[in-house]
Every structure is written in structure tokens, then in C-alpha cells.
C-alpha positions in Angstrom: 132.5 58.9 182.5 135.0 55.9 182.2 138.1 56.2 183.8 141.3 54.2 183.3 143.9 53.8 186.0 147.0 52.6 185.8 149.0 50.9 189.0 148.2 53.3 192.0 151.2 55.8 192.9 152.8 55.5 189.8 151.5 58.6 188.5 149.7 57.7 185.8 147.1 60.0 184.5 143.4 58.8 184.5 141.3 60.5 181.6 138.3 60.6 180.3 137.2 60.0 176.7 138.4 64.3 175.7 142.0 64.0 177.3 140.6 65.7 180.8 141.6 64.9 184.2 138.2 63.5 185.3 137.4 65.6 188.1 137.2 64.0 192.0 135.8 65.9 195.0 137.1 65.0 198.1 134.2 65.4 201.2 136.0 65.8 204.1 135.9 65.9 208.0 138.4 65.5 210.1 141.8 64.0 210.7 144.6 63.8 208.2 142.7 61.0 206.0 141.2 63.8 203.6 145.0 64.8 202.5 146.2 62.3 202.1 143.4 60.6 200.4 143.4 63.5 197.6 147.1 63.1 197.2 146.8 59.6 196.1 144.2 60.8 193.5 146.2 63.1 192.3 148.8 61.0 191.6 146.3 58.8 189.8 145.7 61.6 187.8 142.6 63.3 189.1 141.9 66.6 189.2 140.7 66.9 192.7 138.0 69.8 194.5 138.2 69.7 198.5 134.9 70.5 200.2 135.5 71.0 204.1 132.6 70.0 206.0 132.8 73.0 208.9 132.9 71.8 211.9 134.4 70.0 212.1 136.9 69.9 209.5 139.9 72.4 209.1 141.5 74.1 206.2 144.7 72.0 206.0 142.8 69.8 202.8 143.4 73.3 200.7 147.0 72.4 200.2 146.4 69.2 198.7 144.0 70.0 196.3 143.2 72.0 193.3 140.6 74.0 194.4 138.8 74.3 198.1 135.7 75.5 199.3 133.7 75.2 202.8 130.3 74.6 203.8 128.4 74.2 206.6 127.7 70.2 208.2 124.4 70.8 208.3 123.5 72.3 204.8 123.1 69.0 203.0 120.9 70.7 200.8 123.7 73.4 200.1 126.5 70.8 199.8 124.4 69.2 196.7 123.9 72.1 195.2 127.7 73.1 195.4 128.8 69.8 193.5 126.4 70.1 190.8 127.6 73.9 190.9 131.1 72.6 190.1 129.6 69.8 187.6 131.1 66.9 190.2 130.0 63.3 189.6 132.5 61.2 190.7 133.2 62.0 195.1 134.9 60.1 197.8 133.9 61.1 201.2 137.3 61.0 203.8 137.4 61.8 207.8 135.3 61.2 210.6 132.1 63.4 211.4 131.9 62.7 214.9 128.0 61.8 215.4 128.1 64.1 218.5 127.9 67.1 216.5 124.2 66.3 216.6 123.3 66.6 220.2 126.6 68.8 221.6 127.1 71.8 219.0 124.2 74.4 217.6 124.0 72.8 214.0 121.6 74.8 212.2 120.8 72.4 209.7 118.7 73.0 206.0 115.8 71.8 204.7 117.1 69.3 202.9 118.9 67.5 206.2 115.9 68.2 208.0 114.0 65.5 205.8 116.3 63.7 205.9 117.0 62.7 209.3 113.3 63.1 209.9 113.2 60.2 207.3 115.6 58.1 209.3 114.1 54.3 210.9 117.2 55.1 213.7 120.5 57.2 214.0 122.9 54.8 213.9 125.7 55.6 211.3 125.2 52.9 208.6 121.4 54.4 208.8 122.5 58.0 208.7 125.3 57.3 206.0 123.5 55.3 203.5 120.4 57.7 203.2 123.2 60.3 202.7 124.9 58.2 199.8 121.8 57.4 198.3 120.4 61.0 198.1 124.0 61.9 196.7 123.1 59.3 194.1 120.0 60.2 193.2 121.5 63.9 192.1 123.9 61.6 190.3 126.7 61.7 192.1 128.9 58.7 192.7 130.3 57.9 195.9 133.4 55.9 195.8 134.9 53.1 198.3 137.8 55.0 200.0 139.9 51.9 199.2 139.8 52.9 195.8 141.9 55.7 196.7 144.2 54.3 199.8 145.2 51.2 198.8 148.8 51.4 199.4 147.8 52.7 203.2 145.9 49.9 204.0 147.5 47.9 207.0 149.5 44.9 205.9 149.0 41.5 207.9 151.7 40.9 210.4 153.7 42.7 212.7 154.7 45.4 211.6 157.0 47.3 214.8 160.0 46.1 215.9 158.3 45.0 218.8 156.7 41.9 218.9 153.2 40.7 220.5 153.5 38.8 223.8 151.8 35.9 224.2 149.3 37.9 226.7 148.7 40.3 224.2 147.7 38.2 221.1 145.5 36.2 223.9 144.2 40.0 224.6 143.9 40.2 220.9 141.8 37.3 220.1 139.6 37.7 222.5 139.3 41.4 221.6 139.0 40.9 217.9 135.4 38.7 218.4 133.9 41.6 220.5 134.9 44.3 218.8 133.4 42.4 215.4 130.4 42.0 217.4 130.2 45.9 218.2 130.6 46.4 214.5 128.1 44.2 213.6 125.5 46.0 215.5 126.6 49.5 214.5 128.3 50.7 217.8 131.7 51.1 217.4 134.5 49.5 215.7 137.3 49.8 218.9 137.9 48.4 222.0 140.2 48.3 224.6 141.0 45.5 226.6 143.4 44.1 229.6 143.5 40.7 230.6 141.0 38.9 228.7 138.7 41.6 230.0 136.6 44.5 228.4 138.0 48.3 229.4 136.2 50.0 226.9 134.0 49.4 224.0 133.9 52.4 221.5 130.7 54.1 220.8 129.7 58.1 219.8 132.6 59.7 221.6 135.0 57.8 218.8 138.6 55.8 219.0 141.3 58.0 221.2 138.3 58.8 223.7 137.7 55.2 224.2 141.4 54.5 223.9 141.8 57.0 227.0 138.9 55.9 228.9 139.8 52.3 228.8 143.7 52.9 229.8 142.7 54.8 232.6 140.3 51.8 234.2 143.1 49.4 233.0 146.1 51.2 234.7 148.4 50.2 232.0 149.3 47.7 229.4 146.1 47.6 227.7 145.3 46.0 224.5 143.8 48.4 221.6 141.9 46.6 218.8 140.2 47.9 215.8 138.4 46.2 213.2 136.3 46.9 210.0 132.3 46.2 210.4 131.6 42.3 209.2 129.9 44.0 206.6 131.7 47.0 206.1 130.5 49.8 203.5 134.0 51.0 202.0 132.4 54.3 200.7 132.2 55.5 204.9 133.3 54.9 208.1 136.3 53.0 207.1 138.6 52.3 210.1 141.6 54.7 210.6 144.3 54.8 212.4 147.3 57.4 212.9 149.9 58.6 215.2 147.1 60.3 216.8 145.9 57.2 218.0 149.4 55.9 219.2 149.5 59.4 221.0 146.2 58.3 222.7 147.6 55.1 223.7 150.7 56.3 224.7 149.0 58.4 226.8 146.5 55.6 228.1 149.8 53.4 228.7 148.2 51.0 226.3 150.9 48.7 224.9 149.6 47.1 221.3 147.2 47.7 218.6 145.8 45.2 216.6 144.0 46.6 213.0 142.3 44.2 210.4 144.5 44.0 207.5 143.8 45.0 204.5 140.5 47.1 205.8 141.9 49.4 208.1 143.8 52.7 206.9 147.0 53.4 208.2 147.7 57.4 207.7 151.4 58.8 207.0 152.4 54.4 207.2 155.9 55.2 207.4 155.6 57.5 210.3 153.2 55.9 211.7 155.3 52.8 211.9 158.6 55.1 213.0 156.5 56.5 215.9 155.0 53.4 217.6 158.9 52.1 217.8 159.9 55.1 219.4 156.8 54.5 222.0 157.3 51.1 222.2 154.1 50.4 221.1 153.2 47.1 219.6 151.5 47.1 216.0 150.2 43.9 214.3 147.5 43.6 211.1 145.2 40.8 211.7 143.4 39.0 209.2 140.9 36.1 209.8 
């Protein structure tokens, strides 16, 4: 199927070769990504299917979308056989899947994830996510980048709050941005928090506003949040993300600014994203190197 898209947002259907909206399914876990994600699609002119992975995903994709249905996290099996149910080839996959699922909840999982993880070299997500892409593919289902579908959240370079960086905090920054690349690079994490030139926290399975909140407590206050795309990031999964969520964290941490890559990290909601870190106070600045 060959779709055509005109300039994102602008409404613009995209149609195959019969006149059809090409049909999109939105995978989703949790967070607000997932809505918004199929929003812009739909506005691109796709006619878009929601599939909630449960847990931990809610139900709040239903309004966004043309038709909804749930399914189990671990009945990969069941999930293939759903889209090929609803004839899907085209899918984007939106919303985190906290890894911890695996070792804290009673996830009964199929055949089909059973070989799968059991296939696995390690379980770190790029190892987990790519064997779940490429069995998606093989059933020929395409997995898209999520960029495809966000591009007008992605965060701009610059400041982007009233509030400008101190010079502590873009030293905090720099020296921030090289580690939390590093994490990245070795599949850790993609966040960490940092006072002083100093590591607080360095994010790993537990995911951003835990580490956001156990880094603000061992800094006190004033800390330094920075988040960062992998140095070789796979847009189809795992793209960074960040909300008012996350400036609740913060807030909450008394962390004072954020630094996101721009142009590889998703802002959700921009505008009140933007409006809320003013009314905290809370510094926000895309970096690009």
C-alpha cells in the first residue's frame, strides 16, 4: 500500500490506490502519547484502530480512535492474530511498557511470547523491542517511526520557558547530556538527574518520574533533569517523552530545569506543557549537539 501525505496537520487525507483511508493501528501503553499520536494520524487522513495493551494501558485511546479493542500484554501471540483479524499492515506502537511488568505483576504470557523471550541473547529493551518488531514483520506488518506521526511535538532547540537557564544549570546540563548519552548507549536508561556537576540519579527499569523523584530527594532541591534520545536511537520504540507529568515529578522533586534533545524527544500537549513549566517555574531548553 502507498500512501501519500500531504504537510502534517493540515488535514489532508492520505489514500491508497481505491480512494480508502489506509488503515493505521495504534499499539499502545501508557501515558497520553497513544492519543495524541492517533490524533495526528487522523488528521493525516488515516483511519485509525487502537489496541490497548492491558496493563498497563487504559481506555482513554477509545476516544481518539475509530475503533478500540484490548488485549492482554502478554498474549503476543493473540495480539498478531488480532491485527491480521482486522487486516492491519501498517502500525505504530505509542506509550511506555514499563519492563517491570515482567518481574512485579502475574503476566500470564502465550505461547508465542514464551518463544520469544526464551529466544532473547538479554532483556534489555532494544533486545526485547527489536525481536518484537521483527516478528510483527514477519506477519507482514509494518512498524512505523513514531516521528512519522509526531512531528509537530517534537521539542524545538532553544529555550522554550520564559525562564531562562542559569549558568549552573547549562554547566549541570552539559555535563549531564554526555552521561545520560552514555546510559543510552548501553541500553539503560535515557534520564538523569543531576546537581552540581554530580550524578543524583541515572534512570533505569523503574522509568523517568521515578528517577526524577529519587534524584530530587538525594539532591534536596534545584536539580537538573536531562533526557536524551539513544545515540542510535530506533524511532519505531522507546522514543523519549516528556509531559506535564514529568514537570509534576520535578516539581515535586524541587528539580528546577529540563533539558530534552531537540528534534528527538516528544513533547505531549506542547502548548500546555510549555504553559505549565512557567506556572512552576521550571526551566525548559531543547538541546541539540
Amino acid at each position: 500500500m502507498q500512501v501519500k501525505t500531504g504537510a502534517r496537520g493540515q488535514g489532508q487525507e492520505a489514500r491508497d490506490g481505491k480512494g480508502v483511508p489506509p488503515l493505521l493501528a495504534v499499539i499502545a501503553g501508557m501515558g497520553k502519547l497513544p492519543a495524541a499520536l492517533a490524533t495526528e494520524a487522523k488528521k493525516m487522513g488515516y483511519r485509525v484502530t487502537g489496541i490497548a495493551l492491558q496493563p498497563p494501558a487504559d481506555e482513554s485511546l477509545s476516544a481518539c480512535v475509530d475503533d478500540f479493542h484490548k488485549i492482554s500484554i502478554g498474549r503476543f501471540g493473540g495480539l498478531i492474530s488480532l491485527l491480521r483479524k482486522l487486516s492491519v499492515r501498517d502500525a505504530v506502537m505509542a506509550g511506555k511498557v514499563p519492563k517491570g511488568l515482567l518481574y512485579r505483576h502475574r503476566i500470564v504470557p502465550d505461547i508465542k511470547a514464551v518463544r520469544l523471550l526464551f529466544s532473547l541473547r538479554d532483556r534489555s529493551d532494544d533486545t526485547i523491542m527489536n525481536a518484537v518488531v521483527e516478528e510483527l514483520e514477519k506477519h507482514g506488518i509494518k512498524i512505523h517511526k513514531t516521528t512519522e506521526f509526531t512531528g509537530n511535538l517534537l521539542a524545538p532547540e532553544g529555550v522554550v520557558t520564559h525562564k531562562k537557564p542559569s549558568r549552573d544549570e547549562l554547566k549541570d546540563i552539559e555535563f549531564g547530556w554526555r552521561i545520560a548519552k552514555e546510559m543510552g548507549r548501553l541500553d539503560i536508561g535515557q534520564t538523569v538527574v543531576i546537581k552540581d556537576m554530580a550524578v543524583m540519579a541515572v534512570e533505569a527499569i523503574e522509568g523517568t518520574d521515578e528517577a526524577i523523584k529519587r534524584g530530587g530527594g538525594l539532591a534536596g532541591k534545584d536539580a537538573v533533569v536531562v533526557k536524551v534520545s539513544k545515540p542510535d536511537q530506533d524511532m519505531r520504540f522507546d522514543v523519549p517523552v516528556v509531559g506535564t507529568d514529568t514537570l509534576h515529578s520535578m516539581k515535586g522533586a524541587g528539580a528546577k530545569a529540563l533539558a530534552v534533545e531537540a528534534g528527538k524527544c516528544i513533547i505531549v500537549d506542547k502548548e500546555m506543557f510549555i504553559k505549565e513549566a512557567d506556572r512552576m517555574g521550571i526551566v525548559v531548553v531543547g538541546v541539540k549537539k
